[in-house]
Every structure is written in C-alpha cells, then in structure tokens.
C-alpha positions, -999 to +999 in steps of 0.1 A: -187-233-097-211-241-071-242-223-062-244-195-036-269-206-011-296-183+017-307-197+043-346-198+054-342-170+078-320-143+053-348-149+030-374-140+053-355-107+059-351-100+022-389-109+015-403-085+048-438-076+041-443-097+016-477-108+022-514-087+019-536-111+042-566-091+029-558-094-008-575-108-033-546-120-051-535-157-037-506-158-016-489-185-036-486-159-066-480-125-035-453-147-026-440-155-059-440-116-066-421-108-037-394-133-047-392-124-088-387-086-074-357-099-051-343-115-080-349-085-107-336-061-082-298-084-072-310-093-038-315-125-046-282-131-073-282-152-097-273-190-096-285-187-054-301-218-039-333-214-027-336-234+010-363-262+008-402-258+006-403-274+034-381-249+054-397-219+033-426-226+046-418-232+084-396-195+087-429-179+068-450-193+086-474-209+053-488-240+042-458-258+022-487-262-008-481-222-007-444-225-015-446-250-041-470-232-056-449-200-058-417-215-069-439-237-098-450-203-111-416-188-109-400-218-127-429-216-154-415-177-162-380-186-159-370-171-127-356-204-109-341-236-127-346-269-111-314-285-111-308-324-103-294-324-065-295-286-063-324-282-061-346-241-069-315-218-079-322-182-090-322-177-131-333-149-153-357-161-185-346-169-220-343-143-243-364-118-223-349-094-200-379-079-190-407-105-194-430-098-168-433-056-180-429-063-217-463-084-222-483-058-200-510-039-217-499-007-198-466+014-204-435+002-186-425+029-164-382+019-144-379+041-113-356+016-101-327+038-118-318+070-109-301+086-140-306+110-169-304+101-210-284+117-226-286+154-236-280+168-272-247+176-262-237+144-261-240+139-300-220+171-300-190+151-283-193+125-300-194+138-333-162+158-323-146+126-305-149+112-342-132+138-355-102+134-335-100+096-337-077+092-369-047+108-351-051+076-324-056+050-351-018+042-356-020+032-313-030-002-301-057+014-282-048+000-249-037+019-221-044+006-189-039+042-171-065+060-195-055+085-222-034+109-210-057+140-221-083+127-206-066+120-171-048+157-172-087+171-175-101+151-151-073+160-123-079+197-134-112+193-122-100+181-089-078+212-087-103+236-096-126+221-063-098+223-041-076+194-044-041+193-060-039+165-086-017+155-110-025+131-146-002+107-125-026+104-097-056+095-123-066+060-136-096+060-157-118+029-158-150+017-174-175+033-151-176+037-107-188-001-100-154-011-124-135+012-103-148+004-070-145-037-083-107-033-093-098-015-058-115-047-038-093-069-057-064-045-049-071-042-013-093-073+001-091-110-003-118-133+004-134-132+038-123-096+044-148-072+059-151-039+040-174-008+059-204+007+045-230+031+052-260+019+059-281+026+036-256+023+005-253+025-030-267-014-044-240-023-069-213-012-044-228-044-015-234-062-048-194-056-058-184-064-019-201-095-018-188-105-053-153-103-041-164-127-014-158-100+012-183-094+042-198-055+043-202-043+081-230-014+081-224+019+098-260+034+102-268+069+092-285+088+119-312+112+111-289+138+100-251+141+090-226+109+092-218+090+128-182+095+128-178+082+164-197+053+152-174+047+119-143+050+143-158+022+167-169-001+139-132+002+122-117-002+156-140-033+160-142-047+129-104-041+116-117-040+079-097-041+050-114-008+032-147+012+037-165+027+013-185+061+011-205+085-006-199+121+005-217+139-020-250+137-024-255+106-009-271+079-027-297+069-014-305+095+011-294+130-008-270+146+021-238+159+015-213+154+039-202+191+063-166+203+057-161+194+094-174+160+090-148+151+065-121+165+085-132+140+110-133+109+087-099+117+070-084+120+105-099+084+112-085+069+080-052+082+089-049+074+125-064+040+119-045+039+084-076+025+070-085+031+028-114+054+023-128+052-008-152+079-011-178+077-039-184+114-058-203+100-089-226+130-078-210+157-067-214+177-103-253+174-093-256+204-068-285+230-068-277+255-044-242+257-034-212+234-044-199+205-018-173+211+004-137+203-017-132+165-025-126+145+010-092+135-002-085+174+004-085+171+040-065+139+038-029+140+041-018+107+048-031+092+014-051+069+026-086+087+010-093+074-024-118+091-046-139+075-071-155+090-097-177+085-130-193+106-159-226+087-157-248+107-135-232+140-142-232+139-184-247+105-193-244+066-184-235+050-216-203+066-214-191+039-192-166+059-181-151+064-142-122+073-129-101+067-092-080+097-083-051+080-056-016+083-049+008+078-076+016+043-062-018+032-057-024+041-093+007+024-104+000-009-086-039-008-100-026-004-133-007-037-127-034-052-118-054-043-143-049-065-171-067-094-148-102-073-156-096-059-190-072-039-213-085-001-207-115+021-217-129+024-248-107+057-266-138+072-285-156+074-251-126+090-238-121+116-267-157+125-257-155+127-223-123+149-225-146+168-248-177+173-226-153+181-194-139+209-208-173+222-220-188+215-182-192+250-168-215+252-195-231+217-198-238+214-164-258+244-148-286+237-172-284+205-163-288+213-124-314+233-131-335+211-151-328+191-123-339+210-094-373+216-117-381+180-115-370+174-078-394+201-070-425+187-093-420+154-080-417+162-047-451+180-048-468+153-065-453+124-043-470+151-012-498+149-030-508+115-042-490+097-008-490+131+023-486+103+050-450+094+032-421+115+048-397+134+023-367+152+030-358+177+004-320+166-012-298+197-015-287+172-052-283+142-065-312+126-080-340+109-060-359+112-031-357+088-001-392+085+011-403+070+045-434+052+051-457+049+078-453+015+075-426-017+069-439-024+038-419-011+012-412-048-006-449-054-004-454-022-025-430-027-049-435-063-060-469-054-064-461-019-088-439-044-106-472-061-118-485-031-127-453-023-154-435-003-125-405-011-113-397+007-083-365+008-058-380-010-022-356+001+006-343-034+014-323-028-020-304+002-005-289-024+027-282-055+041-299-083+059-338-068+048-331-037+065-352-002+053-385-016+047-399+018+056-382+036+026-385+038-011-361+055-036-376+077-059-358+094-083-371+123-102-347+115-137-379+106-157-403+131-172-427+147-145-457+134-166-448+098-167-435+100-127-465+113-121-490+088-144-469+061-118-477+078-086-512+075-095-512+038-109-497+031-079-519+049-054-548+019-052-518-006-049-511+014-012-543+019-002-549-017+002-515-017+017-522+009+041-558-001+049-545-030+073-518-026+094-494-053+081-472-070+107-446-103+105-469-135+105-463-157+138-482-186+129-508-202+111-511-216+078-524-201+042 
C-alpha cells in the first residue's frame, strides 16, 4: 500500500505555534515535539510521508540544519522510519506505546481522553453476565444484528426519551467509531464529501478520512448550531452523509434546542441527505434531560442515531449501537461480515444488565460528574483566569479559549512534562482551533489539578511573548 503523503504547507497548519523564539530549549528538538504530538495525537497518521527537509524548512521559515535535526531525533525514538525512495514516513516505536511518558521521573498524567473507569457496578454486570452465559453456549456466538435482548433494551430506551423504536430498528456494534466506520462504508465511496461540525469529535475526521472521503466543516458560531449554514454547505457541497453530535457536544459541551433539531431534520428530509447524529453522551446531563433523540423530529428516515455505552457506563465495553430504519439495518447487517462477525455476547449480557439497572446507575454518576466539572472549572480559573471557559450543561470536558494561537505549542511542551493534553487543532481540520484546549474533568480533581500546576510555568513562558507565524529568517 503506498504511503499517505502532506504537503509542506498542511504541515505548517497542523504544526501552528510550534515554535517559542525565547526558549531555551533548541528549536530543532521544539520542532521535533510539535511533530511527535501530531503523531501521538492521529494528526499526523501513520505510514504519512513527511515532505523534504528542504521544503520543511522553506514553508517554516528555518535553517534546513533545523529540520534534519528534528527528524534525526524523531527517527532515534522511533517516531519516523527512513524508508529507501520514501523517504521520513510517520511510525510509532517498538514495543513502547508510550515511550516518551514512561521513562519520565514525574507521574504520567492523559487528559487527552475524556472518559470515566469503570465503576463498581460494572463487576456487578459482569459477574451476572457470567451467570447467564451457559444458556448461549450451545449458539455460534455470531449475530451480526446484536443479541436480541440487548437490542429490545436499548430501543426501550429510545422510547422512554421520546422516540418509537422497535429491536428491528437496532444494530449493535463494537463501540460508536465501529458504528460510525460501517455506515461510511454503507453510504460513501471514495472521494465522497461527508459534513461535519467544526470542531468535531477526532476519531469521527479520523474514520472520514480513512474511508478516503473528504469532510467539509460547518463552523459553530458562538452559540447554538448554523442551520442556515448546514443547509448552504449541503446545497453546495452535495455530500454523501453528515455527521453530528446533538448532545452534549464533543468538543464544545452544547446541547442542541428542540427547535434547532426540528430545523436540521427538515434539512435532511428536504435535501434527502443522511444525518447521523452522534448521542454517545446524552446519558451525561446535570440539570435537565436533552430534548428527545433528533430522529424524533425526523419523519422521512433519513436521521440515523448512533450510540455507545462507553461514556455513559464504561469504555471497555466496546459496545455501540445505530438505531435506523428497518432497511438500513437490514442492509448494514449485510454488510457487516466485511468488518467482523458481531459483538462480543458477554459484553452484551452485561450491557443488557447495566441498561436496565440505569435509572439507578446513572444519577450518581451525573452527579459525581457535575462535582468534578465544578472543581475543575474553579481550579482551571484559578491557575490560567486569562483562559475563557463556558460552563457545559454535560458531557465531559471543558473547551477552553486562549488569549492566544498557541494551543499546539502548549501541549507538545506538557507532553515533555508526562502530560498529555488535547491541543484544539485535534478537534478540526486544516490546523484550525489553535486558541482552544479540551479539558476534560474524568480524572481525579487532585491529579487534574497537580497538572494544571505543572503546567502553569510551561504557559507563562508561552504567554510572556506574544507568539506570531514566522515570516522569514533562519534558526
């Protein structure tokens, strides 16, 4: 298979801010960071071709000694593999996922991922799933649809928030991004543009681009969703699918108005476009529930929701689920056997478990939640007051604004301090958001907090010159 390539100037976007002119660290090894953190964090995939030094240094405006002296250090970690006539392509090191965190003196501290371990009551499911299993023994195990109890509680869920469903209209797969991966493949071929908002959940630009499709942003405004704007773009664009997150949005923590998903079911049914609307949240409210599913104000069938136990029970389930028409669900079932066989059954016997004990799992869970949202907030005011936080009704992280572009610079350099940290680049396309950082609040206060502080001195220096895009000279 041949190597994906960037050119010179995408890689400037995805690098931004890279460099700290008043640093004491050289910029060979600043530059170096900032590319190790694109490649840790899936902006920079895997097996990608690096343009030449010589080009690298020309869009960056460095000395080419700079560049070589980057990628030698990344090659001597095992971030890039020299390959004859391929020259720099993107690799992760042998036998050490995290090598640059592990063999730091100080803790390793991952606010790059917003979700929750696992609770006590998942042992309690488990243990219960176990119980059950014998009866399923004599089966194959493979059932492409999902166990049928399983389905039949998940759609009762839908029709307790509003939204007739039947088992028949379930498919349950091996978590959202599996989900969200098996409808590209039903819906797009390569080449075809699928929407997004803009910022977006990172694994769902990563699954777009990995179906060879192009994603075409719709930008969030300050507040709400541009519907006009999503109606232009489809009108303009004539994509194949779009994809959204209604609930609780990652990364940005709205929730999408009743009227607002009127409006966007009315779009995908005039312009008979396929929503599929991202809910792996909407369990995670605080104050009030979401409006009902956006596939209840959709009655052309063109709204597709996809959901996932990993944010509101625990992520090594590995267990989603899309709720579509019968049909759809027929033909992704057909489909299926081109990704894998179906879910795993014990997971399922102990997801069916832990949905029907929800109403009592998951209002402790909110507010444990809203405990740490609070305390995080209030130590993120006070370590960083210049930073700009708005409050998230749910979900799990905040979306911070900085005072400056910088947010790449900041995190490469928490990643040599054992922090590994969400830069808003991540969240978009084409380097966009380098005034934001995700941070979630899933991790113990205490440790969030230790981080905030460790991380402090990194953005003063930061702060204390106002960083702008180089326009000449060399380094």
């Amino acid at each position: 298979m041949a190597a994906r390539r960037i050119g010179s100037a995408s890689l400037q976007r995805l690098l931004g801010n890279w460099q700290q002119p008043e640093s004491r660290t050289p910029a060979y090894r600043q530059l170096a960071d900032g590319l190790r953190l694109l490649i840790l964090d899936g902006r920079l995939p895997l097996d990608t071709r690096l343009p030449g030094e010589r080009d690298v240094a020309e869009i960056l405006h460095i000395s080419r000694t700079t560049v070589t002296g980057a990628l030698a250090e990344l090659r001597s970690e095992g971030y890039l593999a020299s390959r004859q006539g391929s020259g720099s392509l993107t690799t992760l090191p042998i036998a050490r996922t995290e090598p640059d965190i592990a063999r730091l003196p100080l803790p390793a501290v991952d606010l790059s991922c917003a979700a929750l371990p696992a609770g006590p009551e998942i042992h309690q499911a488990y243990t219960r799933a176990l119980s059950q299993l014998p009866e399923y023994l004599e089966h194959s195990g493979y059932d492409a649809a999902g166990l049928p109890r399983l389905r039949t509680a998940i759609a009762q869920r839908y029709n307790d928030r509003g939204l007739p469903t039947t088992a028949d209209q379930i498919m349950v797969v091996n978590g959202a991004v599996s989900g969200f991966t098996l409808l590209l493949r039903l819906f797009t071929g390569p080449g075809d543009r699928v929407i997004i908002e803009h910022p977006t959940y990172p694994h769902a630009i990563g699954a777009i681009k990995g179906a060879a499709c192009r994603p075409i942003p719709v930008a969030l405004p300050d507040q709400g969703w541009d519907t006009d704007g999503l109606a232009i773009t489809i009108a303009q664009a004539a994509p194949r699918l779009a994809y959204l997150i209604a609930d609780f949005h990652n990364p940005t923590g709205r929730c999408m108005d009743s009227a607002t998903r009127q409006s966007v079911a009315e779009i995908a049914a005039r312009t008979r476009t396929p929503m599929v609307v991202d809910e792996t949240m909407s369990e995670l409210w605080y104050d009030v529930p979401p409006p009902p599913p956006l596939a209840a104000f959709d009655d052309s069938g063109h709204v597709i929701m996809l959901g996932s136990a990993g944010k509101s029970f625990w992520g090594g389930l590995r267990l989603g689920w899309i709720r579509a028409s019968a049909r759809t669900i027929a033909a992704l079932i057909q489909m299926r056997d081109t990704m894998d066989l179906g879910s795993p059954l014990l997971e399922q016997l102990a997801c069916a478990e832990l949905l029907q004990d929800a109403e009592q799992i998951l209002p402790a869970r909110r507010a444990g939640l809203r405990q740490q949202r609070d305390q995080t907030g209030a130590a993120i005011a006070r370590q960083f007051p210049e930073w700009q936080l708005n409050t998230p009704s749910g979900g799990l992280c905040w979306w911070a604004e900085l005072p400056q572009p910088v947010s790449t610079m900041l995190a490469a350099n928490a990643e040599t301090l054992g922090i590994r940290i969400g830069a808003g680049p991540r969240f978009g396309i084409e380097g966009a958001f380098e005034r934001f950082l995700r941070v979630p609040f899933t991790l113990p206060v205490s440790q969030i907090e230790d981080a905030l502080t460790r991380i402090r001195p990194v953005w003063d220096r930061i702060a204390a010159h106002r960083v702008s895009y180089p326009r000449g000279g060399l380094i």
